[in-house]
C-alpha positions in Angstrom: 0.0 0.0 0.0 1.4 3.3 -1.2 0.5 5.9 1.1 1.4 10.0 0.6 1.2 12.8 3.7 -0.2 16.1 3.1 0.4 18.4 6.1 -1.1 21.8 5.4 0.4 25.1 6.4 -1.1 28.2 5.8 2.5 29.7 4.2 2.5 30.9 1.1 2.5 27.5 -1.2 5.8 27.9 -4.2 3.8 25.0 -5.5 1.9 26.2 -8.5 -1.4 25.5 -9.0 -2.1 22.4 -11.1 -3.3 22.3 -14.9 -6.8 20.7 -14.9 -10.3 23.1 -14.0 -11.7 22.8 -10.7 -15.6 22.0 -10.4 -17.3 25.3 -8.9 -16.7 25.2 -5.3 -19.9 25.0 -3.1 -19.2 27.8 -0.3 -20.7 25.5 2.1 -18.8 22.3 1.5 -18.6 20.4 4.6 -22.0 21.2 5.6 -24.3 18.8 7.1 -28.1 20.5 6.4 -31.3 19.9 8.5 -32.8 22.7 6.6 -31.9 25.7 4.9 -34.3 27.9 7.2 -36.1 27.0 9.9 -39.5 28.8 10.7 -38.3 31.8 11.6 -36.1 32.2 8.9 -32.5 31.5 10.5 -30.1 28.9 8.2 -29.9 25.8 10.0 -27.3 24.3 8.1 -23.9 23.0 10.6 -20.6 23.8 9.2 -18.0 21.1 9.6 -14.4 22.2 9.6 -13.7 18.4 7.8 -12.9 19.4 3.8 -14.7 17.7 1.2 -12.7 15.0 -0.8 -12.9 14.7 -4.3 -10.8 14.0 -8.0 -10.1 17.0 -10.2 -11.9 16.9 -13.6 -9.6 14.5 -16.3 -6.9 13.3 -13.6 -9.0 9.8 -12.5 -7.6 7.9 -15.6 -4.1 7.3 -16.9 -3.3 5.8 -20.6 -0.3 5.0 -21.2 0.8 3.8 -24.8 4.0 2.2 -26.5 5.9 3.9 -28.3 4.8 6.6 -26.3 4.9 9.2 -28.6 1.2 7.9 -30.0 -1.8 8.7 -29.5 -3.4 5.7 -31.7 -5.5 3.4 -30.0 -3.5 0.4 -31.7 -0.7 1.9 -29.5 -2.9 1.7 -26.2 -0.1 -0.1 -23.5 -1.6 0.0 -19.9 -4.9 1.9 -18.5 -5.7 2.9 -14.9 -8.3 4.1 -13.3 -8.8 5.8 -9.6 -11.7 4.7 -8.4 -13.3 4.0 -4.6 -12.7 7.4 -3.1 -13.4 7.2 0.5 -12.2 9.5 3.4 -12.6 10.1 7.2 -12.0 12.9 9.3 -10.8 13.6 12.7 -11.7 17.6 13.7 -11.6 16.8 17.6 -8.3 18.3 17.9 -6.1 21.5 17.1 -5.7 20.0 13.5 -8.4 18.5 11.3 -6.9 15.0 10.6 -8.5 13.7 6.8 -7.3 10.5 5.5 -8.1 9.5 1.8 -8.4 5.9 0.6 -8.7 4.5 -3.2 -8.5 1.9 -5.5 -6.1 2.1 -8.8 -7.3 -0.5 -10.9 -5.2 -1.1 -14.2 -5.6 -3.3 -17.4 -3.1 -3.9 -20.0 -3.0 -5.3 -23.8 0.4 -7.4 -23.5 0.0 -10.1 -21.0 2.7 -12.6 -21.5 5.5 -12.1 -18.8 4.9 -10.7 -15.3 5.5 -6.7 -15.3 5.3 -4.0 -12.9 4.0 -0.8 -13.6 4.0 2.7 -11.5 1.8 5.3 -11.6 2.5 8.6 -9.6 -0.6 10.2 -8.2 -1.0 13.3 -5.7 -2.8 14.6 -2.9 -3.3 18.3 -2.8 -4.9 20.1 -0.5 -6.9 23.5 -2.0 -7.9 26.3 0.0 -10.9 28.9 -1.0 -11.7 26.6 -4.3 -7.9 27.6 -6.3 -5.1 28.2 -3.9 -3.2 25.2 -3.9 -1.6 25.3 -0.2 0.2 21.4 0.3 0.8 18.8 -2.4 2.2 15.8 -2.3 3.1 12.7 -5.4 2.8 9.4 -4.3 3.6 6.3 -6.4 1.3 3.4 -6.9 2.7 -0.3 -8.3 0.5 -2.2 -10.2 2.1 -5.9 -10.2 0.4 -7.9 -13.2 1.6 -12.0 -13.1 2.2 -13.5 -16.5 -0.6 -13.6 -18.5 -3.0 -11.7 -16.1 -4.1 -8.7 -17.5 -5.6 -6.8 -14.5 -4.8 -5.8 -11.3 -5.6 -3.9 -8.2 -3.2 -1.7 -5.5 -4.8 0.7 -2.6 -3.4 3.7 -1.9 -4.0 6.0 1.2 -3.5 10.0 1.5 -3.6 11.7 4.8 -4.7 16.1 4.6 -4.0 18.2 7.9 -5.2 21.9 8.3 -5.4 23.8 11.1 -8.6 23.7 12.8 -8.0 27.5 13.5 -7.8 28.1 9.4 -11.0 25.9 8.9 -13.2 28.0 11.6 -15.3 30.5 10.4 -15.0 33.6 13.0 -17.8 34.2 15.4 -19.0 37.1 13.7 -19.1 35.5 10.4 -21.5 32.3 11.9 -23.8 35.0 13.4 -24.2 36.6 10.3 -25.3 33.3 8.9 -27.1 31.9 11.1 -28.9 34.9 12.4 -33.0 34.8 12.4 -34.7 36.1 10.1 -38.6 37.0 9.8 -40.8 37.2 7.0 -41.7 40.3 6.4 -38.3 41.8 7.4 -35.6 44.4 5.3 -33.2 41.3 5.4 -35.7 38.5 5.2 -34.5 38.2 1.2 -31.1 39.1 1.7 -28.3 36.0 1.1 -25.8 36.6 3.5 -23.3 34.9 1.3 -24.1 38.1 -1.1 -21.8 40.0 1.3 -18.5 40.4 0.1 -16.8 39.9 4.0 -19.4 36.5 4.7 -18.3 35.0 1.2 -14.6 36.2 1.5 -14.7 34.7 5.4 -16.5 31.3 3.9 -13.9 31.0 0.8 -11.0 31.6 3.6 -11.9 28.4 5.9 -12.7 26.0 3.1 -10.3 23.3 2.4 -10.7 20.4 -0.2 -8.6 17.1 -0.4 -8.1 16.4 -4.0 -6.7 13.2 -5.3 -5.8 12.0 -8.5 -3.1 10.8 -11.4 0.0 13.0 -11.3 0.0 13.8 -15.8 2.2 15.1 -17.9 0.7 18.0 -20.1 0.2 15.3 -23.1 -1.3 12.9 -20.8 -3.7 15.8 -19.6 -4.5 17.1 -22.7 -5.6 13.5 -24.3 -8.2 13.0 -21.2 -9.5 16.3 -22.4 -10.0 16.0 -26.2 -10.4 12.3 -26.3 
């Protein structure tokens, strides 16, 4: 089992942010929701500091080909996939504790003699839905036997962030959770439409990402394919 650490700081990453687009980050990821209002109009959704876990759009599959320089599918070597995302969280202490669990599950065309074959993934850890603050490339080994042609390896990724950077300030949770009645000047009003509540929100929410570490070609061919 292949596993990667990803201990967050809130220093200023050098690590730049990777190639693929991120899906549009719900403000309120994390939340567990009995409601969006209760009766007298205050939200009743509970913010958990835990980040939501999730694989970037075009990095769950890997295709590699022989010679590599193709792109035909006569050329198609080995394909992977990351598949069986799980994750659980610790936030009982100082520092929210996420670890990340998945399957890589390959196949390949030439099954004659037994072969290894490595696959580097990552675990990043993405603060206010594009700053990328820790990352991390781990390596998963696929072992094929002779004349198999698939095979399974786990691999394991632990996140930590502060729970002081995951916290939304007092202030801030009043605003959101405030009552509201019918009737009222701010009965309508989102308070996510305030630029401080939505700046506050982006600030203290973290996402665990995992998926294939790619090379520009290999990025580019899960795009257009």
């Amino acid at each position: 089992m292949n596993k990667v650490r990803a201990p967050v700081t809130l220093r200023k990453s050098t690590i730049a942010a990777p190639v693929f687009l991120l899906s549009a980050l719900s403000l309120l990821a994390g939340c567990k929701t009995t409601g969006d209002f209760d009766e007298t109009g205050g939200i009743t959704a509970i913010r958990s500091a835990c980040p939501s876990v999730a694989v970037p759009a075009h990095t769950g599959d890997i295709t590699l080909f022989d010679p590599a320089t193709s792109r035909d599918s006569s050329a198609i070597d080995v394909t992977a996939v990351l598949t069986n995302v799980r994750s659980t969280c610790d936030d009982t202490g100082a520092d929210v504790v996420t670890t990340v669990t998945f399957s890589v599950e390959g196949r390949r065309v030439r099954t004659e003699a037994a072969r290894d074959v490595t696959l580097p993934y990552f675990v990043t850890v993405v603060q206010g839905g594009n700053a990328v603050v820790a990352k991390r490339i781990g390596r998963s080994v696929l072992h094929f036997d002779a004349g198999q042609a698939r095979a399974v390896v786990q691999g394991t990724g632990t996140a930590t962030v502060s729970r002081a950077a995951a916290t939304l300030p007092d202030d801030v949770r009043k605003k959101l959770t405030e009552k509201r009645k019918a009737g009222g000047d701010d009965a309508a009003v989102d308070p996510l439409s305030r630029p401080e509540v939505r700046q506050a929100v982006l600030r203290a929410t973290f996402e665990a990402l995992v998926g294939f570490q790619l090379t520009d070609d290999q990025m580019k061919y899960n795009a257009t394919r």
